[in-house]
Each structure stands twice: as structure tokens, then as C-alpha cells.
N, C-alpha and C positions, 0 to 999 in steps of 0.2 A: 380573381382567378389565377391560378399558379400555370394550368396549363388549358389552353382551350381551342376545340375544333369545333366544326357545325356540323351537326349529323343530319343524318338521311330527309330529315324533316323539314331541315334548315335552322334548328336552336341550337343557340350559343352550349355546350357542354365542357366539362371539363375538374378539375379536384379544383376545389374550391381555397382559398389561401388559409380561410383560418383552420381547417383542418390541417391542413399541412403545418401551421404555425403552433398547435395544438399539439400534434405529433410530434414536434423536434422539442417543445419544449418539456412533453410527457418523459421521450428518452434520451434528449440528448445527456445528463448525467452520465445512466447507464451504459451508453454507447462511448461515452467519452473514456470511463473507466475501464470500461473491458479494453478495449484499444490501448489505454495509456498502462495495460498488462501485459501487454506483446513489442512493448521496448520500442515504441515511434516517439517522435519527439512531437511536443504538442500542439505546432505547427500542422504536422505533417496528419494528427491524430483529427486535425478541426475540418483540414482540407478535403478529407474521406470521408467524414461525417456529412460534410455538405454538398459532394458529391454523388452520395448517395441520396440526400435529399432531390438533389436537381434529378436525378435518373427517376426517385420518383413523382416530377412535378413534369417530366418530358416523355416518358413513357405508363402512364397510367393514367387513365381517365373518370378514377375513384376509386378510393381507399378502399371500398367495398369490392374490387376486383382480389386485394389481398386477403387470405383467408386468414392470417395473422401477422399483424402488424410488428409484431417484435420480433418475432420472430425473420420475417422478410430484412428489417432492420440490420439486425446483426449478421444475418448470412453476405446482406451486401458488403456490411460494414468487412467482416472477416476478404470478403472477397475481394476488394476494391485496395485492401492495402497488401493481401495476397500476389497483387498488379503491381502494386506501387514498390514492392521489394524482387518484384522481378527487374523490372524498368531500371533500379537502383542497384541491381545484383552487381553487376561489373564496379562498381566506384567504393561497394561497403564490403565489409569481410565477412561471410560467412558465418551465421551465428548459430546453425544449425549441428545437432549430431549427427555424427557419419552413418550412424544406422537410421535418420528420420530421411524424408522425400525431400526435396529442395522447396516446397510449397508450405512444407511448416513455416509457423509464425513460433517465433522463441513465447513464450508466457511466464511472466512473473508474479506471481501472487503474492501480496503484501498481508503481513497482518497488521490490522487497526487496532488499539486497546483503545477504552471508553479512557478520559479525563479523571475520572476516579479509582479506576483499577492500575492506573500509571503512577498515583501516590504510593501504594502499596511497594514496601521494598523490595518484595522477590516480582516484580510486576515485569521489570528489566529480563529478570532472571528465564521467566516462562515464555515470555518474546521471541528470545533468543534460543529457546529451546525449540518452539514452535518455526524459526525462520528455518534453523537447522535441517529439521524434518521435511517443510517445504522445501528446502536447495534439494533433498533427494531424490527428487521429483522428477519427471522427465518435464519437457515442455506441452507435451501431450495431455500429464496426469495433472499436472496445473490448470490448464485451462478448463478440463472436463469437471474439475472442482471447483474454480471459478464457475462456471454455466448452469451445474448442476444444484450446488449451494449457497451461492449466493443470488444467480440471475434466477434461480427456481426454475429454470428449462425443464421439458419432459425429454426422457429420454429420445423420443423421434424429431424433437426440436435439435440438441444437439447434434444428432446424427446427422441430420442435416446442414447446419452450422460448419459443423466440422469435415463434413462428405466422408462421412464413414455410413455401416450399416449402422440398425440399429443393436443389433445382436453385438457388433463391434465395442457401441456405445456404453451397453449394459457392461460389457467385459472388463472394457478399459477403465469404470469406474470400481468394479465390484475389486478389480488386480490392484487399483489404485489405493482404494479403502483397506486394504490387505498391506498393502506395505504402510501405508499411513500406520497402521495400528503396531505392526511390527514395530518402527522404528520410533513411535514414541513411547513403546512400551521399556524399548531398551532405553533412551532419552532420558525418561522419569527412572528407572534402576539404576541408571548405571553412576549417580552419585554414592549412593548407598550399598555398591558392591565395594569391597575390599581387596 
């Protein structure tokens, strides 16, 4: 048992370990990544993973009380290091924009090329195009790309994630896939202009 009380009856209850062993192992990748996309050191990304596991082996008394488990996952995950860069605010610098809330988490989005699209000699070349386009990015519009396309979130998932609405959620991706397209529209042209 990971956490256990006696109820009313007097039976032992409680989430059981191998679910919970089940669970970290189902997401800890995921959770690992999206974290080490809001610029924590991997230290500090392992410590908040397992923090949030403990929160849920010390206050839930089955997994079945969550209505979606990755969800829950990641809103901790986001929140817990949301804490952890308050607590650290005074000692690091500011890594936020002046127009974002002090509760943004900065996000970086990497791109990955497959081992055989890296042989190819412009492979470099579209990488670099494609990071570009991502630097344009707010930290906001990164992350809602991260959540939306690669974690496959639904929009009420993010919204929640992020503590925005959902109407918010819908906007900030649809404003985001807008500039995405602008700016790699220009990207891919602008060799070809004279």
C-alpha cells in the first residue's frame, strides 16, 4: 500500500503501490519532458515529479477518485514547480516577459529530427528554420503547442493545465497556429526573394 487508513468498517484501504508504480511508470517520460520544456534543471524536474506522486499516495485514497489521471498529473506537475520558482524567485532572474503574470513558467520547445532525416543535407538547414520560427513564439504559445500536439491534451484539458478558460485555450492556439503559418510561410520565401 502506498497510502492507507481504516474506514468506517474497520478495513485496511487505501491506492494500492502497484498502481501508483504503474502510473509513474506509464508517465513519468511524459511528465519528465514537458517539465524539462519550462527550463528546470533535471534535478529539480525529478524532485516535482515525485512530489507529486507523494501528494498522490498521501492524499487520495484511489486512483479511481481521479477522473483523469494525466491529466491531474500534469496540472500538479505544472503547479508544483509553479511553487518551486516562487520559493526560488528571490535567488534566480527573472525569466519571464514583462507583459506575462509572474506565474508563467518560460517553455521551450525543442525539435526532434528522426536518425535518417539528419543524413539528408538540408536536414540541418529545416531544423534551423523550424527553431527559428519556434523562438517566435511566446512562452505561452510554446507550451499550448507542446500540450496540444504532442501530449494530445483536449482543449478543457489544457485549459485547465494552464488555468486559463477554455475559450482562452481555443484562442491562444488558433492566434498561435496563425503566426506559426505566417512566419514559416515567410521562413520557406524568404531564400527565394531577391
Amino acid at each position: 500500500m502506498c497510502s492507507i487508513y481504516i474506514d468506517e468498517v474497520g478495513e485496511i484501504k487505501g491506492i494500492e503501490f502497484s498502481d501508483i508504480a504503474s502510473a509513474y511508470n506509464e508517465y513519468l517520460d511524459d511528465l519528465y519532458a514537458y517539465a524539462l520544456h519550462m527550463r528546470f534543471d533535471e534535478q529539480t524536474v525529478m524532485d516535482a515529479i515525485h512530489d507529486v506522486f507523494y501528494k498522490l499516495c498521501t492524499h487520495y485514497t484511489s486512483l479511481n477518485e481521479i477522473n483523469n489521471l494525466k491529466f491531474f498529473l500534469f496540472r500538479s506537475l505544472r503547479n508544483r514547480l509553479i511553487d518551486i520558482k516562487r520559493v526560488n524567485r528571490e535567488n534566480t532572474i527573472s525569466l519571464h516577459a514583462p507583459d506575462e503574470p509572474q506565474e508563467m513558467l518560460p517553455f521551450q520547445l525543442y525539435v526532434t529530427i528522426e536518425d535518417e532525416i539528419i543524413m539528408k543535407e538540408d536536414a540541418e538547414e529545416i531544423s534551423q528554420k523550424i527553431e527559428n520560427v519556434l523562438g517566435r513564439l511566446t512562452n505561452r504559445q510554446r507550451e499550448i503547442i507542446y500540450l496540444r500536439y504532442i501530449q494530445e491534451q483536449s482543449y478543457e484539458e489544457i485549459a485547465g493545465i494552464m488555468q486559463i478558460s477554455i475559450e482562452s485555450s481555443r484562442n491562444l492556439l488558433s492566434k498561435t497556429l496563425t503566426k506559426l503559418k505566417g512566419a514559416l510561410t515567410i521562413s520557406l520565401l524568404l531564400p527565394y526573394i531577391h
